[in-house]
N, C-alpha and C positions, 0 to 999 in steps of 0.2 A: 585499470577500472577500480572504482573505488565504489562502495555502498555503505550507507548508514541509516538507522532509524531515528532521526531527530526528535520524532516523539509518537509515541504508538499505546492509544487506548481511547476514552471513551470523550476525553476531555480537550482532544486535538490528535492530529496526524500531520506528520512530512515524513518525506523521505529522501533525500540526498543520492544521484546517481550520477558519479562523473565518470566520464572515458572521451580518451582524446581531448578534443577539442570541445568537449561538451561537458555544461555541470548542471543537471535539469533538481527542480523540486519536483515532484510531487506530490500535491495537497500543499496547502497551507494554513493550517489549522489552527495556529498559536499565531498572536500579534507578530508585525514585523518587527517589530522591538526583539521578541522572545527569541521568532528564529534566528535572526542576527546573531543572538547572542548564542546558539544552539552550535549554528554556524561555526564560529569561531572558536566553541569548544574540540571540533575537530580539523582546527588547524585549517579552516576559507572563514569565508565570510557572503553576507550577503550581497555585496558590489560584484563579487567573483562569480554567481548564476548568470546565466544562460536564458533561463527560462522556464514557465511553471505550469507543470499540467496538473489540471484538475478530475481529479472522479466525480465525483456527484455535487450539491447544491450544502449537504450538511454543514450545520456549523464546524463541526468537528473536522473539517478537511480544507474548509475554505474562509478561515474566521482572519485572517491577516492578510489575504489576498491582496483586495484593492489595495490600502497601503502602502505592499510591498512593491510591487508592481509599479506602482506608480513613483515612488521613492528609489526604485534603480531602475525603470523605464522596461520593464520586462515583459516578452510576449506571454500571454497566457493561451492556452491551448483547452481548449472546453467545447465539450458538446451542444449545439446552437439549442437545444429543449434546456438542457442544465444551463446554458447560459442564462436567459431568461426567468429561471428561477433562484438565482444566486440572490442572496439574503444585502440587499442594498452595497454591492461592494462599490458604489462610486465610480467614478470615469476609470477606465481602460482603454489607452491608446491603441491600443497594438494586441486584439483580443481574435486569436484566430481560431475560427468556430469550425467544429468537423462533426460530418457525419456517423450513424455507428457503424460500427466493422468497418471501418477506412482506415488505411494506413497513408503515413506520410514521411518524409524525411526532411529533420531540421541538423543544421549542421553537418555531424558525420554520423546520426543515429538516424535507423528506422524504427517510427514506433508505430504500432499496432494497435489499434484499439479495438477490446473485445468488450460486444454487452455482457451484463450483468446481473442477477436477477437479485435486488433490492428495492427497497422502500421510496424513491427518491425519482426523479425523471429519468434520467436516463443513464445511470450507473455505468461506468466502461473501468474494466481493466486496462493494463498497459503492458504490451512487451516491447523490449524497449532492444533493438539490434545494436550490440557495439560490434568496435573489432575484435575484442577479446570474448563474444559470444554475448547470449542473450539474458537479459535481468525481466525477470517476471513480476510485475503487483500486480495482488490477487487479494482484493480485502474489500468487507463489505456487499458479501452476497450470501443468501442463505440455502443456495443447493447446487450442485455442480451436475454436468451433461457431459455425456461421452465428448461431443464437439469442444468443451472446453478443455478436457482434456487434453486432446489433440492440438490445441494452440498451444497448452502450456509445457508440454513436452520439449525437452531437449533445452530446457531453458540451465545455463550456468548458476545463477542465484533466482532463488524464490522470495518473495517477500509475500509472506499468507496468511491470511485471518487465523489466528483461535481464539475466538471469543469469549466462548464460555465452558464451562463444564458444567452438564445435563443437574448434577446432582446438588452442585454448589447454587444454579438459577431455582433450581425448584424449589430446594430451602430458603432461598434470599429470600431481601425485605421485596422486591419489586410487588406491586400490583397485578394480578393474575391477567390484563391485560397486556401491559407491558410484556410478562414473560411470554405469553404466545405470540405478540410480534416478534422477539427474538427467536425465537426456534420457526419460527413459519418461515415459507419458503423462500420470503422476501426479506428477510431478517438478517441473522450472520451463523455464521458456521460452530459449530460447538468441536470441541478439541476431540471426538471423535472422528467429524464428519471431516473435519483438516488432515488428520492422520488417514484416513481413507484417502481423500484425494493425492495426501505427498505419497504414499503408496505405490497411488497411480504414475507420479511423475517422476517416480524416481528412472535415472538412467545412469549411463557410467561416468557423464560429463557434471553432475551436478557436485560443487561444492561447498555452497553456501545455501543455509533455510533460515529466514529470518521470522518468527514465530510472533505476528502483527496485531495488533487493535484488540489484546489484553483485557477483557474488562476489570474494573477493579475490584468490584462488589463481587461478580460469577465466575472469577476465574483465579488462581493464583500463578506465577512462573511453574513452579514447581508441578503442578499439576499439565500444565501446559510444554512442559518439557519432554515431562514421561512419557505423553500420547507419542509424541515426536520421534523419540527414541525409540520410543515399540514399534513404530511404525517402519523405522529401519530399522530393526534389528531382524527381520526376517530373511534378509537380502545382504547381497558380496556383491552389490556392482556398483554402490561409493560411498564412499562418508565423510559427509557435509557438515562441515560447521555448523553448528547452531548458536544462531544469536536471540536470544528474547529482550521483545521493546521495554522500555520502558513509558511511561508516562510523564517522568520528569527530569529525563535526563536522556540524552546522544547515548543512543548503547555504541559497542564498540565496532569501527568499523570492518569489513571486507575488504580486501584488498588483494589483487593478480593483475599481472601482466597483459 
């Protein structure tokens, strides 16, 4: 099993998750030109996918779709409302539409798809079952429920929003509109409210937290680390690597048997 964040903040998202005989994206947020080359900074490429699930309609998640897709022939996997609302991606041969809360199995993965509660039609997570256990994305929601919880537990790698930090948005330039869609409950998680939920899911199997969709303006790593850190440092039952995304570059990958 291998994971990487091809590109994590406000200006695009992928995420890279292979095991076995599978090598899925995740969003495709950057040109396929970009991924390609994102790609093959961690030693594949784009001809080497599998195939590409989609979370929601944003640009930022789905900005190199069609292209890509269409340029290695790849299924995409997207919620039939989110379908419908994708920003002109052009033909899709091979566009397999699911329900929410449905799970399915392509190749040798089960994935899972849970709703979400953001801005967008219809936002879904993904856990994603390998053989070497389960990869959780979790990004792009602005409040979490016992029930999600409960899906994202016992998961091996997390991949999870910290957005913002409360003190950095309140200062920024944004527009006092703009900052209440981000903290509202349709919005994205502030590096409090992520450190609350990794809290919640921490167990003894988790190894990797991958620290997702950064903003650049409201948030810095560093601030975004700490929460992370505090957040385990309460507890002896693991400790998980932390990877934080970047925006312009493949952070480093994850990688177990």
């Amino acid at each position: 099993m291998r994971i990487c964040l091809l590109a994590s903040g406000s200006k695009g998202n992928a995420v890279l998750v292979e095991s076995g005989a599978s090598r899925l994206l995740i969003d495709a947020g950057l040109s396929a030109m970009e991924l390609d080359r994102r790609l093959r900074t961690v030693q594949t490429g784009a001809e080497e996918l599998n195939g590409v699930l989609i979370t929601h309609e944003h640009g930022d998640h789905c900005r190199g779709l069609g292209p890509l897709a269409r340029r290695y022939r790849l299924p995409v996997f997207v919620h039939h409302r989110t379908r419908q609302m994708l920003p002109n991606p052009g033909r899709l041969d091979d566009c397999r539409e699911f329900d929410q809360g449905r799970a399915f199995t392509f190749r040798d993965v089960e994935i899972e798809t849970v709703p979400l509660t953001h801005d967008a039609a219809e936002t879904v997570g993904y856990i994603i079952q390998t053989s070497s256990g389960k990869v959780g994305i979790l990004t792009d929601l602005g409040c979490t429920t016992r029930l999600l919880v409960e899906k994202y537990r016992q998961c091996r790698v997390l991949v999870l929003e910290f957005n913002h930090d409360l003190q950095m948005l309140r200062d920024g330039p944004y527009p006092w509109h703009l900052k209440q869609r981000i903290k509202a409950s349709h919005g994205h998680l502030s590096n409090d409210q992520a450190a609350d939920l990794l809290t919640d899911l921490v167990w003894d199997g988790l190894e990797a937290v991958f620290l997702a969709h950064l903003s650049e303006i409201n948030n810095c790593p560093r601030r975004a680390e700490v929460s992370a850190r505090q957040a385990l440092s309460g507890q002896n039952r693991c400790n998980p690597q932390l990877f934080v995304g970047n925006q312009y570059q493949a952070s480093c990958c994850y990688v177990a048997d």
